[in-house]
C-alpha positions in Angstrom: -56.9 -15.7 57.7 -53.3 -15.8 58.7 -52.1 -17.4 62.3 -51.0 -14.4 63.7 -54.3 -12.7 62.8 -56.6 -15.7 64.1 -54.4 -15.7 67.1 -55.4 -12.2 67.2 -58.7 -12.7 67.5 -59.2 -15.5 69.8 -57.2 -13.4 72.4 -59.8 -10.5 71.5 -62.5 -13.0 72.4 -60.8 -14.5 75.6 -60.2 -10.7 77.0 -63.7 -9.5 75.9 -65.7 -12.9 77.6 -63.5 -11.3 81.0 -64.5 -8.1 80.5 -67.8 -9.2 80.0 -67.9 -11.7 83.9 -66.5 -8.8 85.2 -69.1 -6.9 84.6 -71.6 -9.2 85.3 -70.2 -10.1 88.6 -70.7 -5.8 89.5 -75.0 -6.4 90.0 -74.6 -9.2 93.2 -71.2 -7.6 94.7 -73.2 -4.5 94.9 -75.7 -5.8 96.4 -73.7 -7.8 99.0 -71.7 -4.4 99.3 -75.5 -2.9 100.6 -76.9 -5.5 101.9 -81.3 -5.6 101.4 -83.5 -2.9 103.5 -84.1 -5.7 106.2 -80.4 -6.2 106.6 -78.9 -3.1 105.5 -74.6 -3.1 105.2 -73.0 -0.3 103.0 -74.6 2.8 102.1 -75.3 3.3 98.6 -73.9 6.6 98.9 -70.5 5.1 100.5 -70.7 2.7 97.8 -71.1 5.1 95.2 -68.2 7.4 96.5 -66.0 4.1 98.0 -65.6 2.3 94.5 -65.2 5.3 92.3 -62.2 6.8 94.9 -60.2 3.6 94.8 -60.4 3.4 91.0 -59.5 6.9 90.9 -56.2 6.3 93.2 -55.2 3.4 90.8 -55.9 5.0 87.4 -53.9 8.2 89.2 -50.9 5.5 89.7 -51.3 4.3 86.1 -51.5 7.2 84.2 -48.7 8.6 86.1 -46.7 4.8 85.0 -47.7 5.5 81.3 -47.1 9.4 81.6 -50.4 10.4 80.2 -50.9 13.9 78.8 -53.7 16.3 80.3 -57.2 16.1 78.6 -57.1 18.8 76.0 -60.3 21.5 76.8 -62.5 20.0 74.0 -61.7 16.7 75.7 -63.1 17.6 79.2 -66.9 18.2 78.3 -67.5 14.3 77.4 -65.4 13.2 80.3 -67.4 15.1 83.0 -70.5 13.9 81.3 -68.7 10.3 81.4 -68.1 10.8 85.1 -71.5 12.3 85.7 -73.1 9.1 83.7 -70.3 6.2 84.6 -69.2 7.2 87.9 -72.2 8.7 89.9 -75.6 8.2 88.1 -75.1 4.5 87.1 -73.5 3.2 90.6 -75.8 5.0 92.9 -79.3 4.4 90.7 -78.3 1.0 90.8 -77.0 0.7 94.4 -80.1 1.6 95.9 -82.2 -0.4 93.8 -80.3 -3.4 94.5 -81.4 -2.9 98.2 -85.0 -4.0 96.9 -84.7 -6.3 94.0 -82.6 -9.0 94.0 -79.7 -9.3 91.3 -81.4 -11.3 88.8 -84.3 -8.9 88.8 -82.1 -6.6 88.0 -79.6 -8.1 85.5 -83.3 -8.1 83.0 -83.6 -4.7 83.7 -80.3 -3.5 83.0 -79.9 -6.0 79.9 -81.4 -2.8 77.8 -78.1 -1.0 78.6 -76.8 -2.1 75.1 -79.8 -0.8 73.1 -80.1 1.9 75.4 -76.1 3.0 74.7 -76.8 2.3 71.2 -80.4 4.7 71.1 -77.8 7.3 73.2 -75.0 7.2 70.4 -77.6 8.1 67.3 -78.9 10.8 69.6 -75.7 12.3 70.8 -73.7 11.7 67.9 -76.1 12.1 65.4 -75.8 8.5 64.0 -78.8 7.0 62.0 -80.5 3.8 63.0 -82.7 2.0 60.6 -86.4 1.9 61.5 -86.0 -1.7 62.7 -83.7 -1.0 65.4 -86.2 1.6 67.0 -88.8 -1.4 66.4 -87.0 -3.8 68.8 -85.5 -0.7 70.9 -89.3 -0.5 71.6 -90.1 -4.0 71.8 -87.0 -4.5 74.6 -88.4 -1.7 76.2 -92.0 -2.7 76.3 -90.7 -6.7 77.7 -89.3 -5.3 80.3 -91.9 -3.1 82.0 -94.0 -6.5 81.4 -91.8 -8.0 83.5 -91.8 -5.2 86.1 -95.3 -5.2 86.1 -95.8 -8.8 86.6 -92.9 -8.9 89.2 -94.7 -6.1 91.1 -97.7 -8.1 90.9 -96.4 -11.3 92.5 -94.6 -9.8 95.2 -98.2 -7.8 96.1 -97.2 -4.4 94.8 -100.2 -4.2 92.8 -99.7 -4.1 88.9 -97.3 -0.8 87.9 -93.6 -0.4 88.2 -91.8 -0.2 91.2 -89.9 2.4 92.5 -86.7 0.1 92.2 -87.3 -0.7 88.5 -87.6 3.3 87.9 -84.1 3.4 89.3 -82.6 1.1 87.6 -83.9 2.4 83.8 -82.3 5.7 85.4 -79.3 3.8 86.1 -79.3 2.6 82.3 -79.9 6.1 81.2 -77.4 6.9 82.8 -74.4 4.6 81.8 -75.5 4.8 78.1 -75.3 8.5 78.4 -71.5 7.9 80.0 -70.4 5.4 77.4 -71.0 7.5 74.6 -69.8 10.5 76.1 -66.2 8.6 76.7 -66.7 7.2 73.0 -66.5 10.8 71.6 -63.1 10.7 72.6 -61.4 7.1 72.9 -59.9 7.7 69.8 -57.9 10.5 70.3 -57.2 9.4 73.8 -57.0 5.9 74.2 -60.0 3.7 75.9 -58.0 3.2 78.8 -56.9 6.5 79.9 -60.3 7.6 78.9 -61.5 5.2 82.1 -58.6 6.5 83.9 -59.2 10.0 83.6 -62.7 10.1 84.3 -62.0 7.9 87.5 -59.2 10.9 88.1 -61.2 13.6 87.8 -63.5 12.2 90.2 -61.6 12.6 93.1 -62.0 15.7 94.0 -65.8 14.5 94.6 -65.1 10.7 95.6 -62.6 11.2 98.2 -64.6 13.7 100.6 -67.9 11.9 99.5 -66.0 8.5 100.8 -64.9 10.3 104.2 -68.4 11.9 104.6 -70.1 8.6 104.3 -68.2 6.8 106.2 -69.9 3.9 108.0 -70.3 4.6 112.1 -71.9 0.9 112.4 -70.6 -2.3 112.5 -70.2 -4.1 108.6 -69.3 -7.5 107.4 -66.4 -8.6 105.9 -68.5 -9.9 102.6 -70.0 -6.4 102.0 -66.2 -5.0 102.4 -65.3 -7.5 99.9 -68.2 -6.3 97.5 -67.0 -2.9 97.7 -63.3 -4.1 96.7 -64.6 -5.7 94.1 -66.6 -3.3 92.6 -63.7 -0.6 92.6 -60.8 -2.6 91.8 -62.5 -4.4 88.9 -66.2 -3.1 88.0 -65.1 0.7 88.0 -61.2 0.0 86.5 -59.7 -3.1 85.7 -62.5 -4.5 83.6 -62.1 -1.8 81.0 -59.0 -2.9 80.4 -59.7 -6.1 80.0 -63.0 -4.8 77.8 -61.1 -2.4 75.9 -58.1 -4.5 75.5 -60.8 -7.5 73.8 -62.3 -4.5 71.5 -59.1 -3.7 69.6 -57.3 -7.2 69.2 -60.8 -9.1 68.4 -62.9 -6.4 67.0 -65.8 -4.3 68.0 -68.6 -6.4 66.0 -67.5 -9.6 66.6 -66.5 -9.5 70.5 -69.4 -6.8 71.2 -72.2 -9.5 71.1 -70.3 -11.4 73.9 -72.3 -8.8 76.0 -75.5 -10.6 75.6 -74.4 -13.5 77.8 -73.7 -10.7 80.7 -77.6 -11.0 82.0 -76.7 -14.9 82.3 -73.5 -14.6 84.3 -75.4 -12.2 86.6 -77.9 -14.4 87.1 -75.8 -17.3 87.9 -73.7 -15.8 89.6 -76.0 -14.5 92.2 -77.3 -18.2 93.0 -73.7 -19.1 94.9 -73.0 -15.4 95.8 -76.4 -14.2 97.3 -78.2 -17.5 97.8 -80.9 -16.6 95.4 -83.0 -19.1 93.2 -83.4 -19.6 89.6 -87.0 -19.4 88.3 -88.2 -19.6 84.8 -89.9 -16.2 84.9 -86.8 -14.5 85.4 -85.0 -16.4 82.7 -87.7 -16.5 80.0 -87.4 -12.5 80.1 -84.2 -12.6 80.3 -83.8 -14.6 77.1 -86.3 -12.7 75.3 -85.0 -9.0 76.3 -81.3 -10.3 74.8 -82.6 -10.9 71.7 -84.4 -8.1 71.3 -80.9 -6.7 71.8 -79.6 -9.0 69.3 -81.5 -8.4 66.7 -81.7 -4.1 67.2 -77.7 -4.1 67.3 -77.9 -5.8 64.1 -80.1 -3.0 63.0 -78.0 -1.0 64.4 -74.5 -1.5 63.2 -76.1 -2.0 59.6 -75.6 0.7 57.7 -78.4 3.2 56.2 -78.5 3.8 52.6 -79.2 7.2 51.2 
């Protein structure tokens, strides 16, 4: 491998491991951007709308620097369904579930959204997956309703799944569904103006959402700060810094630095939200990763005819 090349790729890796933080930093900024149902802050809704109009005021200032071209027509279909997925479903699905379950309970939910994105592509785009990935799709699947379950138990719901854990799998539906919608035409567009557009052609939406959910009470400056972050850096910036990682280290190799994003949420959360570490949490954690692991190996392998 020459210098230039391996120089490349560590870059790749560098930008991908920020995209990835990024990312994982979006579960406890939302929630401190919400608040919990005893201390409420921001409204999901205002949440929802807040983060998605700022990123569509910066990717508006952007494409205008780069002088994007329109979306063609046959480029418009997966970018509504991107902005349906990406910029409503997945932000406002997870936004009110974070008002009942604390970040970490969530960042082993969401930790399917690889599989998930992967299980949305070979519907969508009619891509086969050998057997084995649908084995540990399942099996990812299946360790995280155990995990629901057995939450829901120790915090006296009774044994079944919570309403917050059916929101959040609808939130993971509903990113998956984005992603591969905005897949269908990064190539022909570029990943970040694909970002940029979608955030764009949100506003029409966002901006009178934003003024219509306004917040008439008093809110603190941490949940402000949530909000910035999640619209500056969860809803924009990150894909750059994601997308950017993609092409100079490649997909296959800087993809898997995804699997330390339920970590970093985790973490994270301790400092940010004051919660505590416990081995339940992890363990499932750890076990629903490799079940991603090992399907996006499945995955990305090729079938044979």
């Amino acid at each position: 491998m020459s210098e230039t090349l391996q120089r490349r790729e560590t870059q790749g890796l560098w930008l991908g491991l920020l995209g990835v933080v990024i990312f994982a930093l979006t579960l406890p900024m939302t929630r401190l951007a919400t608040g919990t149902v005893d201390a409420p802050q921001l409204s999901p809704w205002f949440v929802t709308w807040g983060r998605a109009a700022l990123a569509g005021v910066l990717s508006a200032i952007y494409l205008l620097a780069v002088r994007a071209p329109w979306p063609l027509a046959a480029q418009r279909g997966p970018l509504y369904l991107s902005l349906a997925g990406n910029v409503i479903g997945y932000p406002l699905l997870l936004g009110w579930a974070l008002r009942h379950v604390t970040a970490s309970h969530a960042a082993v939910i969401t930790a399917l959204l690889p599989l998930a994105t992967a299980a949305a592509a070979a519907w969508l785009m009619h891509q086969r997956a050998r057997w084995g990935f649908w084995v540990f799709a399942a099996l990812g699947s299946s360790l995280v309703a155990v995990y629901s379950v057995l939450r829901a138990a120790q915090m006296g719901h009774g044994f079944g799944l919570t309403w917050a854990d059916s929101l959040l799998l609808g939130a993971v539906v509903a990113a998956s569904l984005g992603y591969v919608a905005g897949a269908k035409v990064t190539a022909s567009m570029g990943a970040e103006k694909v970002i940029s557009w979608v955030c764009v052609m949100a506003l029409p939406i966002t901006l009178p959402g934003t003024w219509l959910t306004w917040p008439t009470q008093p809110i603190g400056t941490t949940s402000w700060l949530g909000l910035l972050y999640v619209g500056v850096f969860s809803m924009w910036a990150g894909f750059f810094a994601w997308f950017r990682g993609l092409s100079l280290g490649g997909p296959l190799r800087v993809s898997q630095l995804q699997l330390l994003q339920p970590f970093i949420s985790i973490l994270a959360a301790i400092p940010l939200l004051g919660e505590s570490l416990d081995a339940m949490t992890l363990g499932f954690a750890l076990l629903v990763v490799l079940t991603v692991f090992m399907g996006r190996r499945m995955a990305n392998t090729p079938v044979t005819r």
